[in-house]
C-alpha positions as CSV (number, residue, x, y, z in Angstrom):
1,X,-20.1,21.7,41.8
2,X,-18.9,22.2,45.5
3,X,-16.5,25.1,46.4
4,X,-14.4,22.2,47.8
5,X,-13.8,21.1,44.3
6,X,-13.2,23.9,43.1
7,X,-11.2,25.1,45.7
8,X,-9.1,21.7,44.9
9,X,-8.3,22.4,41.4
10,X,-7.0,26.3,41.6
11,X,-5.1,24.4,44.2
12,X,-4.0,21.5,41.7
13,X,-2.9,24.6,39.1
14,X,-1.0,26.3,41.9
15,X,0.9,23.5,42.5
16,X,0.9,23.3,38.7
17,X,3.1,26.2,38.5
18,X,5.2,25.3,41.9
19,X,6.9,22.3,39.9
20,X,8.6,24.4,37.6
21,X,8.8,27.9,40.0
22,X,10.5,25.6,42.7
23,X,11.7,23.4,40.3
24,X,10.5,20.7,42.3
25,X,10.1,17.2,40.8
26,X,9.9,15.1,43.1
27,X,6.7,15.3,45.1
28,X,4.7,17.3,43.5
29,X,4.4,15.9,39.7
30,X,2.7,12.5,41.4
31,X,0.2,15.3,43.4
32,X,-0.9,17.0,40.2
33,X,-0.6,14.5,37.5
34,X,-2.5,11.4,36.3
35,X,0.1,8.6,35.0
36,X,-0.3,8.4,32.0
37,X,-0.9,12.4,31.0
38,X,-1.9,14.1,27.5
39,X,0.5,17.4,26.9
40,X,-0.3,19.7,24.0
41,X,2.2,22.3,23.8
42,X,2.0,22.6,20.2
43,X,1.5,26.1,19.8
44,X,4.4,26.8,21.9
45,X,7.2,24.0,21.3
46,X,5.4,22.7,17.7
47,X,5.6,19.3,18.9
48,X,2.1,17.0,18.2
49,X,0.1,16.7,21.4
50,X,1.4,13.2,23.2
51,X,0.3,10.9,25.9
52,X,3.2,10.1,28.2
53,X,4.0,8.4,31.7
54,X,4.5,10.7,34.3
55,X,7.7,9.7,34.7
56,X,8.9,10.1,31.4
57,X,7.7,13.3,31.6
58,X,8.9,14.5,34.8
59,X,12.7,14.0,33.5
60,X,11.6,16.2,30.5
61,X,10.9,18.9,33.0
62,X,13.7,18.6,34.4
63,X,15.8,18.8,31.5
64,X,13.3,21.7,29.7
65,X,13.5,24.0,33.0
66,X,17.7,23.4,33.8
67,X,18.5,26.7,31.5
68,X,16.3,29.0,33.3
69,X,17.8,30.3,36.7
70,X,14.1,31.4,37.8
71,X,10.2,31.2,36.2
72,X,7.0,33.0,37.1
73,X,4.0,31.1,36.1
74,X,0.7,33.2,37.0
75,X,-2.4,31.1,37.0
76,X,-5.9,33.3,37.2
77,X,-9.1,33.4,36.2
78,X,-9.7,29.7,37.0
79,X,-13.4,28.9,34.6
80,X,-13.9,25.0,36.1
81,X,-16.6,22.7,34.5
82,X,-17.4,20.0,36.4
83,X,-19.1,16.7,35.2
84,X,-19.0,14.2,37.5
85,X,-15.6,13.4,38.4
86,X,-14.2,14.9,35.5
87,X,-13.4,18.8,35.2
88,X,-12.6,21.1,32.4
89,X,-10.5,24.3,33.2
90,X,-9.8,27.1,31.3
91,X,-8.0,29.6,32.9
92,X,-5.3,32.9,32.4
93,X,-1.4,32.0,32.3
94,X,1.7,34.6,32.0
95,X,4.7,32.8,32.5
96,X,8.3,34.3,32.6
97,X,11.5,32.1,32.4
98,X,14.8,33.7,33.1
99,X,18.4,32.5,31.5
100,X,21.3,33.6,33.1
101,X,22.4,37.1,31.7
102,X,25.6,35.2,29.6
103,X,23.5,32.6,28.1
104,X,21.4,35.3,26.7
105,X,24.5,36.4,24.7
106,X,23.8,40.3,25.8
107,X,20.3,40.0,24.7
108,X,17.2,40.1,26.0
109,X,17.5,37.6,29.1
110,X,13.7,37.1,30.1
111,X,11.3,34.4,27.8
112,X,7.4,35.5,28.3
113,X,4.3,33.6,27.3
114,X,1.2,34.9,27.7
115,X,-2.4,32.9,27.0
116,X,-4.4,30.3,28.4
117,X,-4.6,26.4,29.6
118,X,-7.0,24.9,28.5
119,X,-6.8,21.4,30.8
120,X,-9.2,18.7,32.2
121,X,-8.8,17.0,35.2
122,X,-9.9,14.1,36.5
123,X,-11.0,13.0,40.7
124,X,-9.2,10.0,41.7
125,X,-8.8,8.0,45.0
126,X,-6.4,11.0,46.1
127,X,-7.9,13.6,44.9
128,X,-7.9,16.2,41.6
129,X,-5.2,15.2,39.3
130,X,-4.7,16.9,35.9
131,X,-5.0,14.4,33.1
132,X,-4.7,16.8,29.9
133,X,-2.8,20.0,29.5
134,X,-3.0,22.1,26.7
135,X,-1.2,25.9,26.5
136,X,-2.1,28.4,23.7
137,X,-0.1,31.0,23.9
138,X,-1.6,34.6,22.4
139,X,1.5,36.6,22.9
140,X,5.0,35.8,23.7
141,X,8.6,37.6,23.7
142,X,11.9,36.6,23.4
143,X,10.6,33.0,22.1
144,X,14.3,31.9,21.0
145,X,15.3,31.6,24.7
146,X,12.7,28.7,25.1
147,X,15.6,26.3,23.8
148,X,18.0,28.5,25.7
149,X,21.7,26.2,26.8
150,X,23.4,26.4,29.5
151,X,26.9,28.3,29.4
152,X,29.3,25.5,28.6
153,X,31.2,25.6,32.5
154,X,27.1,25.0,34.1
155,X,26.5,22.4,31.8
156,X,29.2,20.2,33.3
């Protein structure tokens, strides 16, 4: 394992977190993802785990982040297995979402999840790409807002 690669793939994970932080997805889903990708958020969202096409999946971002005015996604403790051109990655997450104080309905305006990625990427022609993502959360708060809505006048 070089410290290029793994300087590459705490990179990949930064830019990871920058789609939904920036909520930018245009660029940077083709720069971290393999097309076709594996998603397991079952633990959080109790959907199965899935293989999709990137860009099916980049309009479900889009749509799953719209609620939340701002998000935090931490990324640490990066524990990279290489084998070949192929990487496991375990690594820390804490990840705040914010919903605008009147969607929140006076409540508690702030959704955490705390826990860990478990993902594998994969080297291609341009570089690390993350082909498998998987988030098993150990603690979280204020889990309703996950589905949070937008105020009827934003949703126009």
């Amino acid at each position: 394992m070089t410290a290029t690669d793994l300087a590459e793939i705490i990179q990949l994970h930064g830019m990871y977190a920058d789609i939904a932080d920036q909520k930018e997805f245009s660029r940077l889903p083709g720069l971290v993802y393999t097309d076709p990708l594996t998603l397991d958020f079952s633990a959080v969202a109790g959907i199965p785990p899935m293989e999709t096409p990137l860009g099916a999946y980049v309009e479900v971002l889009r749509g799953a982040f719209a609620p939340f005015m701002a998000t935090h996604h931490v990324i640490t403790g990066h524990v990279i297995k290489l084998d070949g051109d192929r990487a496991t990655i375990h690594a820390h997450v804490r990840a705040e979402h914010w919903v605008p104080d009147e969607t929140a309905d006076g409540g508690p305006n702030r959704w955490l999840v705390v826990g860990f990625y478990d993902n594998e990427a994969v080297r291609t022609a341009d570089g690390w790409r993350l082909s498998r993502v998987r988030l098993t959360p150990t603690y979280q708060e204020n889990a309703h807002l996950a589905g949070a809505s937008l105020p009827s006048d934003e949703a126009r």
